[in-house]
Each structure stands twice: as structure tokens, then as C-alpha cells.
C-alpha positions in Angstrom: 72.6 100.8 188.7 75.1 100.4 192.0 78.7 100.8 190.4 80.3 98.9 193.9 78.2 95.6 191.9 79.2 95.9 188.3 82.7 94.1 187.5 83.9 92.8 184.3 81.8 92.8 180.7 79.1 95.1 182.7 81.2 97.6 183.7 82.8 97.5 179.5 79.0 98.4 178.6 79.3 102.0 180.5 80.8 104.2 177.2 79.9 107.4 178.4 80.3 110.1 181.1 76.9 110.2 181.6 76.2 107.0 182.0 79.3 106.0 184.6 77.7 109.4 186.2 74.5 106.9 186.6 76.1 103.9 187.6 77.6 105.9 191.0 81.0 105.8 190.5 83.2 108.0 192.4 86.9 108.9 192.2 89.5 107.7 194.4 93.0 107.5 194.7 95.7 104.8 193.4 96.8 104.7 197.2 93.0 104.3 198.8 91.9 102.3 195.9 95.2 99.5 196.9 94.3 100.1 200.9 90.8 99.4 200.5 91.5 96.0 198.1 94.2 94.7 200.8 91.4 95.3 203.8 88.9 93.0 201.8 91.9 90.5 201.0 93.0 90.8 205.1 89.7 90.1 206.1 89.2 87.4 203.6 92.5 85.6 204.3 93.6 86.1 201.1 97.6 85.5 200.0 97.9 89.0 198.3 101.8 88.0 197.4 101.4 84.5 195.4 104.4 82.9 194.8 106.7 84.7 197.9 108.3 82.8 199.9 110.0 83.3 203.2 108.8 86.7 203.9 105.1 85.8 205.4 106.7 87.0 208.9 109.1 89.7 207.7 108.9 91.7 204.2 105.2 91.3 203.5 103.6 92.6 206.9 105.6 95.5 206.7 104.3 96.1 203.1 100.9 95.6 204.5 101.6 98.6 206.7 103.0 100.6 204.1 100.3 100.5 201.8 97.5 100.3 204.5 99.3 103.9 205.2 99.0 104.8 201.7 103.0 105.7 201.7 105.5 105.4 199.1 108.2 102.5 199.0 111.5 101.3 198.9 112.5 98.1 198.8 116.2 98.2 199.8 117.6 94.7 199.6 121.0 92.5 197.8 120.1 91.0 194.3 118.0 88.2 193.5 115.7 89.1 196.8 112.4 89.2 194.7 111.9 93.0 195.1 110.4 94.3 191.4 108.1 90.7 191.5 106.7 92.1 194.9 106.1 95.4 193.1 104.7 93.9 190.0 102.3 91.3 192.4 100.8 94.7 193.8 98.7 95.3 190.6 96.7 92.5 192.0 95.6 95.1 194.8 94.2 97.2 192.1 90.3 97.2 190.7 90.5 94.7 187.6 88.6 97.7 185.8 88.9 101.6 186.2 87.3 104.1 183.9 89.6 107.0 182.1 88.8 109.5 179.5 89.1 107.8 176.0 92.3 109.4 174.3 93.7 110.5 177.5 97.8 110.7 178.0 97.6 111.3 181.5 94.6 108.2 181.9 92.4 111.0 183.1 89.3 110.2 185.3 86.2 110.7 183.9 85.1 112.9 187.0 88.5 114.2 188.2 90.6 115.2 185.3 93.9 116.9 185.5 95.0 117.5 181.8 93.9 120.1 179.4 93.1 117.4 176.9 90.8 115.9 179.3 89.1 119.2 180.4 88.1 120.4 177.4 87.1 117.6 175.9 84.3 117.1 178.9 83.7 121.0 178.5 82.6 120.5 175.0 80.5 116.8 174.6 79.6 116.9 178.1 77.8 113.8 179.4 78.4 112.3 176.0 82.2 112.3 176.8 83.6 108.6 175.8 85.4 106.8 178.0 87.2 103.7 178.1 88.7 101.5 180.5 91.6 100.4 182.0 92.7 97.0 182.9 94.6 96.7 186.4 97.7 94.6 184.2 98.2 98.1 182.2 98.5 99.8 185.2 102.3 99.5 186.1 105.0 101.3 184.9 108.6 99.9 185.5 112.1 101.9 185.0 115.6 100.4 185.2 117.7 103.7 186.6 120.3 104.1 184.3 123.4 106.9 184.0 121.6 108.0 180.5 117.9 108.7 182.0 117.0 112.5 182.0 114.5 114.9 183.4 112.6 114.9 179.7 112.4 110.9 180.0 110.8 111.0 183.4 109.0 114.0 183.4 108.8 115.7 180.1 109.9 118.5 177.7 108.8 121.0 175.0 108.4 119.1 171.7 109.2 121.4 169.1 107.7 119.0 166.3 104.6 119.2 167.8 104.7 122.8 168.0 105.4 122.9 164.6 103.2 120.3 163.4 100.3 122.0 165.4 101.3 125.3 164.8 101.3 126.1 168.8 103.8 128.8 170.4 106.0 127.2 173.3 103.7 128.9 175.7 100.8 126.4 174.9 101.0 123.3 177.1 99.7 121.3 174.2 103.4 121.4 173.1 105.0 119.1 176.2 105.5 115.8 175.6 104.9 113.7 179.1 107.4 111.9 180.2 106.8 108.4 181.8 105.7 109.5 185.1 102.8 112.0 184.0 101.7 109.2 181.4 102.1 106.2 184.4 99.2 108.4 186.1 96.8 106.4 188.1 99.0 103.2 188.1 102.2 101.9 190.1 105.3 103.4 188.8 108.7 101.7 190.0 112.1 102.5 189.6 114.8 99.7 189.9 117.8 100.4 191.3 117.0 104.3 192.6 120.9 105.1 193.8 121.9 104.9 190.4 119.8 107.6 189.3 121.9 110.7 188.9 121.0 112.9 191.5 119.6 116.0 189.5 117.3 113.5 187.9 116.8 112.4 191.9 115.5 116.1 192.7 113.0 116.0 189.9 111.4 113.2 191.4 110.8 116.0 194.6 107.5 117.2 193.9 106.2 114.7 193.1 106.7 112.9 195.7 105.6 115.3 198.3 102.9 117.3 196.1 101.7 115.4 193.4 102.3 117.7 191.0 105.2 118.2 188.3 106.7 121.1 186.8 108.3 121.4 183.3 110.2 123.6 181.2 109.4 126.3 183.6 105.7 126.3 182.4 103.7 127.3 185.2 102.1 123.8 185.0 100.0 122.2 188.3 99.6 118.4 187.8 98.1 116.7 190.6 99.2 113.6 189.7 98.3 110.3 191.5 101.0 107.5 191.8 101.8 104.7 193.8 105.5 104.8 193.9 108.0 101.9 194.7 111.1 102.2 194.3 114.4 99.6 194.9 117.7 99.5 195.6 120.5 97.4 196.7 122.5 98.5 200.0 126.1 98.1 197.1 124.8 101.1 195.3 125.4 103.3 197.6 128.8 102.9 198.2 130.4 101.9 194.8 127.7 103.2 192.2 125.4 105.8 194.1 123.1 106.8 196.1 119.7 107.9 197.1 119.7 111.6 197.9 118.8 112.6 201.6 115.9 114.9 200.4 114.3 111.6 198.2 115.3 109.4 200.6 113.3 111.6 203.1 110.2 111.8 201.1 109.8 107.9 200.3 107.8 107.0 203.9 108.2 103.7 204.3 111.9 101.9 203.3 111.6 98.0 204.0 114.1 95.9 204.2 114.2 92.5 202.0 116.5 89.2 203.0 117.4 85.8 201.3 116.5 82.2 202.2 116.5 82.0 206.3 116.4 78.1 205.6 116.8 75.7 203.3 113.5 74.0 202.5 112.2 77.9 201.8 115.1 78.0 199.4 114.3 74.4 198.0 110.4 76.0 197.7 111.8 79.4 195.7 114.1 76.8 193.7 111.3 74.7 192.3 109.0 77.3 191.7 111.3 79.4 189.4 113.3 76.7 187.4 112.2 76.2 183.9 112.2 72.6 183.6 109.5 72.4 181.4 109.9 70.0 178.4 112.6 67.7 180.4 112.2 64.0 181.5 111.6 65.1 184.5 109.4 61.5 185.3 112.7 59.9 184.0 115.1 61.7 186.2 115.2 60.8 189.9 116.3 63.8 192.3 116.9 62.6 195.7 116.2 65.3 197.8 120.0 65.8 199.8 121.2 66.6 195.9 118.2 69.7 196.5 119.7 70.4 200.0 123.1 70.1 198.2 122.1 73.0 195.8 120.7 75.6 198.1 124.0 75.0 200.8 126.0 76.1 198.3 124.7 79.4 197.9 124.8 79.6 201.7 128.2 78.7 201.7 128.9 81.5 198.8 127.4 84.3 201.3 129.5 83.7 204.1 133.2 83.0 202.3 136.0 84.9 202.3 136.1 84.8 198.6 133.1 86.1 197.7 132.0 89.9 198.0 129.5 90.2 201.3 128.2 93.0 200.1 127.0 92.2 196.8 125.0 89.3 198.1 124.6 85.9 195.8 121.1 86.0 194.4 118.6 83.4 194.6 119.3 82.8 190.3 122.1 81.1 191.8 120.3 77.9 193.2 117.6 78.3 190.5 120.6 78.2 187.5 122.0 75.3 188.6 119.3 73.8 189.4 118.5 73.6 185.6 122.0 72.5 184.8 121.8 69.5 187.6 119.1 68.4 185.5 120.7 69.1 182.5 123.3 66.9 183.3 121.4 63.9 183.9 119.4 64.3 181.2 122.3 64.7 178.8 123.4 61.1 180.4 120.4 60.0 180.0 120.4 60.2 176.0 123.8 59.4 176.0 123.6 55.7 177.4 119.9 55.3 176.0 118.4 54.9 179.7 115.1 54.5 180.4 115.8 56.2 184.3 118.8 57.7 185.9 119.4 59.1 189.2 121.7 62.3 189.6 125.0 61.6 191.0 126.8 64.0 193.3 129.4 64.2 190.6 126.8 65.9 188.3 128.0 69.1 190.6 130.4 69.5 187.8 128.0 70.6 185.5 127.0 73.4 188.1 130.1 75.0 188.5 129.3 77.5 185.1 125.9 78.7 187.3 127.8 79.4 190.0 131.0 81.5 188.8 128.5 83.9 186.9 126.7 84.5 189.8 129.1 85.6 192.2 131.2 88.7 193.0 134.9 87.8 194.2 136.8 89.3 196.3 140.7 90.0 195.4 141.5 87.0 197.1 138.8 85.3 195.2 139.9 86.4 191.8 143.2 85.5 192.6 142.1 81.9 193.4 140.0 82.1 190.4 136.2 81.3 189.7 136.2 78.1 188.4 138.2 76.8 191.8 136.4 79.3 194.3 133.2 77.5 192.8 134.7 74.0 193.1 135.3 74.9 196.7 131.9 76.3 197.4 130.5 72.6 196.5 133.1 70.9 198.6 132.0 73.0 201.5 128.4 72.3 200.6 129.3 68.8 201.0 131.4 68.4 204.1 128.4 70.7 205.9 125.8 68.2 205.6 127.8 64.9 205.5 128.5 66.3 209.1 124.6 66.3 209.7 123.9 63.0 207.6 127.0 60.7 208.9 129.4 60.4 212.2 132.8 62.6 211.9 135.5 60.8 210.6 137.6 62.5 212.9 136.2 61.0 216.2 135.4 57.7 214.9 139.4 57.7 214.0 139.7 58.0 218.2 137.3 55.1 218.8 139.3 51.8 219.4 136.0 50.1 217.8 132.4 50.9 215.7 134.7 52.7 212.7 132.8 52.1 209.5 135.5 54.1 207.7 138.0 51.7 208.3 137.3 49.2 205.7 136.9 51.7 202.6 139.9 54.0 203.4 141.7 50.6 203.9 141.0 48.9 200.8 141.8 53.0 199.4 145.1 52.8 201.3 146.4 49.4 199.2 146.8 51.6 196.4 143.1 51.3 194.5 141.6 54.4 192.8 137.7 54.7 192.0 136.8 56.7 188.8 133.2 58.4 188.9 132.4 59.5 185.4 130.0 61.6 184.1 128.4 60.0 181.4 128.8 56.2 182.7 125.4 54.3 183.0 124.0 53.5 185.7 125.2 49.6 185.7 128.6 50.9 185.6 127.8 53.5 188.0 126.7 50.9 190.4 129.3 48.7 190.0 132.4 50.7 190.4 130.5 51.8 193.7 129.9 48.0 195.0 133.3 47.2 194.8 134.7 49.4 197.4 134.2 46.9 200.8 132.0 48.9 203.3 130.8 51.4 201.8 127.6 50.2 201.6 127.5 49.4 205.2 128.2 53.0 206.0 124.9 53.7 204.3 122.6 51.3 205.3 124.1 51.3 208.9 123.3 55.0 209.6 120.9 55.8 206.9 117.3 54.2 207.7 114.5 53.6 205.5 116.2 54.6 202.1 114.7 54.0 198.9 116.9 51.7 196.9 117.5 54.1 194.4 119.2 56.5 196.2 121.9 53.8 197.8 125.0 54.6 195.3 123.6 58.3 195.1 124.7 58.3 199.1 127.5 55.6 198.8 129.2 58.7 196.5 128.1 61.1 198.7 130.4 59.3 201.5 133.1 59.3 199.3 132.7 63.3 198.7 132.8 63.5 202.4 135.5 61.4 203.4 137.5 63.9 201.0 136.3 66.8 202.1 137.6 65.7 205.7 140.8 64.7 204.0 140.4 60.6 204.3 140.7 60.3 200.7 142.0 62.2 197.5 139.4 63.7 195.2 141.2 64.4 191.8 139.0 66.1 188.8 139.4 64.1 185.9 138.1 65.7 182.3 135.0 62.9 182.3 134.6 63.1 186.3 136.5 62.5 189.3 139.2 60.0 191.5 139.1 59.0 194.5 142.6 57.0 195.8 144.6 57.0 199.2 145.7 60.4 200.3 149.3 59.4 200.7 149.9 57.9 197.9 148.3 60.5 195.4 150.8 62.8 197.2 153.2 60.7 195.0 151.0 61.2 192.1 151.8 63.9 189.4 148.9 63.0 187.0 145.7 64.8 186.9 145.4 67.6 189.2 144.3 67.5 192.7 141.4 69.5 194.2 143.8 72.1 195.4 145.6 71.8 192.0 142.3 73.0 190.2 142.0 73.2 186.9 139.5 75.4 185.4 140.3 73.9 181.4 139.0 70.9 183.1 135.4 71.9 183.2 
């Protein structure tokens, strides 16, 4: 029997010592066993990380290195920059199946056993020892680092019930309790968010790191055991929470640095992956993809404004939240008007503003604005960006004597009509408010080539959103939607409130 050629419901048939013994199995470590299955996976051109995206050039070749080095990690990267999925996707490195010593805490190997249990157990049945086995999904242990976690959670203590119930002394090591690194032996331990880990509880982690062994209690206890640690953190820790301890910090080999979105179609990719749209009319509701571009520029535009706290980063669950609610939104039109199809509207945005304000940290100047408005003007921004790449600037066709397609829309604006874009109006009405603006079509189907029909009002808005974003028109949020009229002459206006006026009761 060749143990390399067994996998699965043959390798569950070996239930003894004596029999793995046969079958030529030999012990080898967490870190060798995770180099050796990323070599085959290398060679094979394999995608070890499923579901990453953005870091193919970046993050996951210096993983790669880190674990081809068999070192210890720290992913040290802003929120929402998928660093506990990379570490949980690294169980797929492990054998599906490994064998351990049935009853084990510390998941001893049959042939290399470190706990007392363990030992005398094999010293007494011998080859006839059972053993079980362990599934690679079981084999990752995950710990949020909090202000209450102790030395006795991590690593152990004496258990005085025990000792009583077993009638040991203190002295016997049958009396510690393990703590969750002894019993993640053998697996990949991971602790979230390392800087806010008190730092005595930091220095316990010492050792280990840098022996393999632990020490409890003062029992003079040797533990050689064998973890694949990763740890993460986020760079705002250390500064207003924490930090990582030079010693630890010294001790964890390899510390790689994790980064958002560098474009937007991996955004877009990240986006659709990770919203839970399941159940929704999704065959119903028409998204055109500038609404998707729409989405992800906003979260671009939230990491570089003034109002929102650099340092905290704005997570990907930003794009992926609203997202869901853009849907949402049409979907909750779509019952409304009793549609058979419906197309989202750039007014929809509205919807999105309660998964953005959650999701960012404001600065003083942001708070002082508020979220509701600081949100409003992250979509605003969103849209002026890529009308800029979609349309010609209003500002230099205002200099050209001739070729203005602005003219006739911010004219017939400028005789004193107002457009209302509701929410919850079908799509006939929707249409129709559109159409009677002179054109605005033309702007669309002048610069716009090849567009499917039914995206031509979802762009015809869009105009209108830019226009106001480059101050052509007033955009006023009504509680159903929004107004567009003249500039001047909503100056004169002291109805609903302006964009600069915001409201957040309005949402």
C-alpha cells in the first residue's frame, strides 16, 4: 500500500497505527505540507486564491513566497481588503485528509505525538492505537483580537475542576486546559486585527512563534507545536487603538501589504461576485453598465475627499452594499407600478445613500457637514467624473460660437420649466417627462454610438446629473426624487432644498 496514492474513502479505511504504519505515511509539517501543495498547484497552473481579484500581480505572489518559505504572516492592510478570506482560501493548500490520534486535544500525529494523552495512549495499545482523521475544512482556527482575550484563552491555564474531578495535584499536566492555540495544532491559526491584542497577551504569542513550544502556569511544559500563523491588521490600529509589539512584529517573517480596487472593472468583478442578489428579478431589472461604473467611482471618490478619514480606508462592502440597494430600488418600483421590466435610473442613487454613510469614517469637517450630505456629494462627484469621460465639457462648449448641444435644454430650463424625476414613476412616465426637454436626446445619440434603446433616458438623466454637477442646471432633492430647473431662477426659489441645502429627513 503507497500512502502518496490513497485519498479520500481509502485513506478513511486506515483505523489503526499499525496499519497507517503500512500504508507509508510519514510526518510532516503544517508549513512543508502547504509548500509542497502550492509547488504541485504552481506547476499545474492552478488559481490557489479563487475568488481574489486584483491582486494576481501584487498580494498573492508575495504570499506565494511567504509560504514557499514556510514563514509566518501578516496581512497589514485598510478594511474591506479581503485579508481573513485569503487566510481562510489557504486551507485549500492543505491535504483534504491527515491522520491524528483518535481523542487527541492537541490533533496529535499518529507517529509524532507531542501530548501526554497521545503518548501514553500509543505506549499502551501500541499498533492497535485508533486513529481518526482530519478534514483540511477543520483545520483553521480564526480569533477576533479583542481587549477581553487573555493568556488562558490563547494558551491555557490550570483547571481546578478537572483537578478535582480527576483527583490530580496541580503538578500533573493532565490538569491544564489548552487554550486555542495548543488545540489549533496542526492547522492555520489566524488572528484578526493583531494591534489590538493587549501587548502582554502579544508576548505570549513569543515562543511560539520562534520555538514552537508553549509554556503555562510555570509548568515546566515543552510543546512543540506546529502552526501556520497569519495574522492581520489594519495600518489605523496602530495609531488610535494599538499596536503590534516590536518583539512579535519581529518574529512574524513575512508582513505583506494588501490594497483596494486599482481599477474599476476589478471593482465591478469584486462587486458582482459578493452581492447577494439571489432571489431578485434580476432577468427583470436592466443594469446598464455606467450605473455599475457609477457605483465603484463613488467609493473612489470617498478615499480621496477631504471629508472622509484617509486612514481608515472605505472598504470594498461599500460598493457591494449599495450595490444590493440599487437593485433594491428598482425592484421596489418594479412591484409598485406592476412592470413587467424597468431599467435603473440614475436617480435610484438615492436609495444608496444609507450604504454609503455606514461605511465611512468622517473627518471633523465631515461630521460637521453631516453623513447624509457628505454621501450626497460623493455621488455628485461620481457623476461629474465620468460625464467628463462620456460627454464634451460644458464649460468649453459654452466658448464655442457653434456645435453647443447644451444650448437647447438649458434654454428651454432657462424659460422657467422644472423636470421632476421620481422614484417610483413608471417607466412611461419616466420616459416621457424626459422627451419633453428639446435636445436632450440629441446630446445622447449625437455623442453616444451604438446604444441599446433601453438605456436612452437612463443617459438622457445622466446628462441632466451632469449638467448640474457643472452648475448648468439646479438639482433640488425632492422627498419622491429630484428637480431639475434654471439655475438662476431657483436662486429665487425658497421651496425644497437645494443640493447645498441638503436635507438628510429627506432620504
Amino acid at each position: 500500500m503507497d500512502y502518496q496514492k490513497l485519498a479520500g474513502k481509502e485513506l478513511l479505511k486506515i483505523v489503526t497505527l499499525g496499519e497507517l504504519k503500512a500504508s507509508g505515511y510519514q510526518p510532516k509539517s503544517i508549513k512543508e505540507e502547504l509548500r509542497l501543495n502550492l509547488i504541485r498547484k504552481i506547476k499545474n497552473k492552478e488559481n490557489v486564491f479563487e475568488g481574489i481579484w486584483g491582486y494576481e500581480d501584487t498580494v498573492i505572489p508575495d504570499i506565494e513566497r511567504a509560504i514557499l518559505s514556510r514563514h509566518n504572516i501578516n496581512l497589514l492592510g485598510l478594511r474591506g481588503q479581503a485579508k481573513t478570506r485569503i487566510a481562510r482560501l489557504m486551507t485549500q493548500l492543505l491535504d483534504e485528509y491527515i491522520p491524528v490520534v483518535s481523542g487527541s486535544e492537541l490533533n496529535d500525529d499518529p507517529l509524532d505525538p507531542i501530548s501526554t494523552y497521545s503518548k501514553e495512549m500509543i505506549a499502551s495499545k501500541g499498533d492497535h492505537t485508533p486513529i481518526s482523521w482530519w478534514h483540511r475544512n477543520d483545520r483553521y482556527t480564526e480569533k477576533l483580537a479583542t481587549p477581553d482575550v487573555s493568556v488562558a484563552d490563547l494558551i491555557g491555564d490550570v483547571d481546578p475542576i478537572k483537578a478535582a474531578t480527576m483527583k490530580l495535584s496541580y503538578n500533573d499536566e493532565k490538569v491544564i486546559h489548552y487554550g486555542l492555540v495548543p488545540r489549533s495544532n496542526r492547522s492555520i491559526f489566524v488572528i484578526n486585527e493583531l494591534p489590538d491584542l493587549q501587548a502582554r497577551i502579544q508576548v505570549a504569542l513569543f515562543n511560539i512563534l520562534q520555538e514552537g513550544d508553549i509554556q503555562i502556569r510555570g509548568f515546566k511544559l515543552r510543546l512543540a507545536l506546529d502552526i501556520q500563523f497569519v495574522f492581520t491588521a489594519n495600518p489605523e490600529d496602530y495609531t488610535n487603538r494599538g499596536s503590534i509589539v516590536t518583539p512579535l512584529k519581529d518574529r512574524i517573517e513575512s508582513q505583506i501589504i494588501t490594497h483596494y480596487p486599482k481599477n474599476i472593472e476589478i471593482g465591478k468583478r469584486i462587486t458582482k461576485q459578493e452581492a447577494k442578489l439571489e432571489g431578485k428579478p434580476l432577468s427583470k431589472i436592466h443594469v446598464p453598465e455606467l450605473m455599475k461604473d457609477l457605483i465603484e467611482q463613488i467609493a473612489i471618490e470617498a478615499r480621496k475627499s477631504e471629508y472622509v478619514d484617509e486612514k481608515s480606508g472605505v472598504s470594498a462592502r461599500l460598493t457591494i452594499s449599495a450595490y444590493e440597494n440599487l437593485i433594491s430600488a428598482a425592484e421596489r418600483r418594479l412591484y409598485r407600478n406592476n412592470e413587467e421590466n424597468t431599467v435603473v435610473r440614475v436617480a435610484d442613487l438615492i436609495g444608496v445613500i444609507p450604504a454609503i454613510t455606514g461605511k465611512v469614517e468622517l473627518v471633523y469637517e465631515g461630521e460637521q457637514e453631516g453623513a447624509g450630505l457628505v454621501a450626497y456629494t460623493l455621488i455628485g462627484k461620481a457623476v461629474r467624473t465620468l460625464f467628463s469621460e462620456l460627454f464634451p465639457s460644458p464649460e468649453q462648449k459654452k466658448k464655442e460660437k457653434e456645435g453647443n448641444p447644451y444650448v437647447l435644454p438649458l434654454s428651454w430650463f432657462g424659460e422657467g420649466n422644472a423636470l421632476d424625476i421620481l422614484a417610483s414613476q413608471s417607466d412611461k412616465e419616466y420616459k416621457s417627462s424626459l422627451h419633453q426637454v428639446p435636445g436632450l436626446e440629441d446630446i445622447i445619440t449625437g455623442t453616444l454610438k451604438n446604444l441599446p434603446e433601453k438605456e436612452k433616458e437612463f443617459f438622457m438623466e445622466f446628462a441632466l446629473h451632469g449638467l448640474a454637477e457643472y452648475s448648468k442646471l439646479s438639482k433640488k432633492l425632492l422627498d419622491t426624487g429630484m428637480q431639475f430647473k434654471d439655475l438662476f431662477s431657483s436662486m429665487f426659489d425658497m421651496g425644497a432644498p437645494e443640493e447645498d441645502d441638503f436635507d438628510e429627513d429627506d432620504l
